[in-house]
N, C-alpha and C positions, 0 to 999 in steps of 0.2 A: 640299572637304576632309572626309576621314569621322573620326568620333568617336574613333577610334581609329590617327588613323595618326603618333600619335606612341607609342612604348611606353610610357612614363612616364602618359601618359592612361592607358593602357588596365591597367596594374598598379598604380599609386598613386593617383591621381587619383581616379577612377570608383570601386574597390573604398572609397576613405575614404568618398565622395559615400555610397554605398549604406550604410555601416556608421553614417555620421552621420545619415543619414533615419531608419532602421531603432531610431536612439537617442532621435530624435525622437518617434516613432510611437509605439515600445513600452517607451521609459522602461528604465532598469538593470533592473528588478524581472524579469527572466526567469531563473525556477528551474524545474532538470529536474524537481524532484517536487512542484511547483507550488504546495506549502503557502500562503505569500500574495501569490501573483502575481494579480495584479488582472487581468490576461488571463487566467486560466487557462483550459484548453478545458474543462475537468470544470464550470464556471459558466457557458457557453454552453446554451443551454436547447434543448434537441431534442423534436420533435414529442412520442416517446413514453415524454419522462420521467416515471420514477415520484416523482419529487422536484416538485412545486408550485414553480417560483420566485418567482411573485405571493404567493406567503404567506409570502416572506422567508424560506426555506429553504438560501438560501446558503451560511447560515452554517454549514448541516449541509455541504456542500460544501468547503468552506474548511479546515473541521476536520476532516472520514473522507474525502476525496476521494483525498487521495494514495494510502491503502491499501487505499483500496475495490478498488485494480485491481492490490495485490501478490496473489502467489499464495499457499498457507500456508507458503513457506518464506521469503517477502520478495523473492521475485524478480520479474521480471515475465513471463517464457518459459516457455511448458512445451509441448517439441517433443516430438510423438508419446507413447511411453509412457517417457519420462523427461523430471527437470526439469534444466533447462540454468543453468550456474554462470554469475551473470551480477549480482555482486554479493549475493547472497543476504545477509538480514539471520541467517536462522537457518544458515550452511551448516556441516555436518559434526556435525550435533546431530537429524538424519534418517536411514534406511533406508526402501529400498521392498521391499515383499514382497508378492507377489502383484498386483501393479498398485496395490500401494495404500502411503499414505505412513507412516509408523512414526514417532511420532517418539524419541529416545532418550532414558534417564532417567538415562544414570551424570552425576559428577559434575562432568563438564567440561561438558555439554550443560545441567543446571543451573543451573552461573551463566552459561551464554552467553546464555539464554534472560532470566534475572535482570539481565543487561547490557543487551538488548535492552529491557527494560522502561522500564530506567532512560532508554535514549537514544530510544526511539521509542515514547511510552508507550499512542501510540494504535493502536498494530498488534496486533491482537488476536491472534492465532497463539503469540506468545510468549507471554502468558496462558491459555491455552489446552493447551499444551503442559506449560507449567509445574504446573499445576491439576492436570491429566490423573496425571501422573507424582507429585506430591504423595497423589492420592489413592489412585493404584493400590499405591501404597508405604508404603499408611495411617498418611500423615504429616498433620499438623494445617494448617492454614491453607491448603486448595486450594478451600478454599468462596470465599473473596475474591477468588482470581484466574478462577475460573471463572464467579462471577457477573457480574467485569468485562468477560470475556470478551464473555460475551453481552451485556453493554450497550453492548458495539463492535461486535459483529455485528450488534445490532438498530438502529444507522446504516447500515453500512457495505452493509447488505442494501437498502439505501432507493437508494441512486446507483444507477441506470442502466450499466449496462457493468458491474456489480463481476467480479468471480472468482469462481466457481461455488461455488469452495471454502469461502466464506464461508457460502453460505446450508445447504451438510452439515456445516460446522461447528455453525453456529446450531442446527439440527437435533439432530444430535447431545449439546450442553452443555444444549438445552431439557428433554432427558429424565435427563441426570444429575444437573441441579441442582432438579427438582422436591420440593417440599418442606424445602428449606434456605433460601427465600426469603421 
């Protein structure tokens, strides 16, 4: 008799078996953006990470890992020479021009960026943008979000696999914020 030759095995049975092992193994704590999932792959240690795990660096993991591999608009895709809408934390508060990303200052892009803060405080891009736009519009208080910026870039550049976008971001705010520090 094979494993399967009743239907009821091979659709109820079997599938619960695999979903209750599966529950076993890896516990409820499985999140797609892996903040405290005790499995998460971003704390598996790879030959050639720049992150020390024997020095208890995890916790940098735990904390910047999720966003270390968003892209500057919060997405995770960017197909060819455009980014692809795929939950985007900043979306409709960008343009591209010339292959390169713009982001917008009017005032709906503002608080979405100000929303963004609130709910995802460790995504440096909305800080960044925010900052950006504050200063270019020589408005007061884009020194704070710029210098937090870069103290999320200056993790978020340490994870292995980040978003490139990160380390020309960091780049870029190292040379705006010189001397306000």
């Amino acid at each position: 008799m094979k494993i399967y030759e009743k239907w009821w095995m091979k659709y109820i049975v079997f599938p619960l078996f695999v979903l209750v092992l599966g529950y076993v193994f890896f516990g409820s704590d499985i999140s797609i953006d892996n903040r405290n999932a005790l499995n998460s792959p971003v704390l598996f240690k790879s030959p050639n990470s720049i992150v020390n795990y024997s020095d208890g660096n995890d916790e940098l993991l735990r904390e910047y890992g999720y966003v270390a591999f968003l892209n500057a608009v919060g997405g995770t895709v960017y197909t060819g020479r455009s980014f692809t809408n795929n939950g985007e934390l900043l979306k409709g508060t960008y343009e591209e021009r010339d292959d390169q990303l713009q982001f917008k200052c009017d005032e709906n892009s503002l608080n979405i960026y100000k929303e963004v803060i609130k709910d995802e405080p460790k995504f440096p891009f909305s800080y960044f943008a925010l900052g950006t736009c504050l200063k270019d519009n020589g408005k007061s208080g884009w020194e704070g979000y710029l210098i937090e910026a870069v103290r999320i870039f200056e993790m978020t550049t340490q994870i292995e696999g980040h978003k490139k976008e990160h380390d020309e971001a960091l780049k870029i705010l190292q040379e705006d914020i010189k001397g306000i520090q």
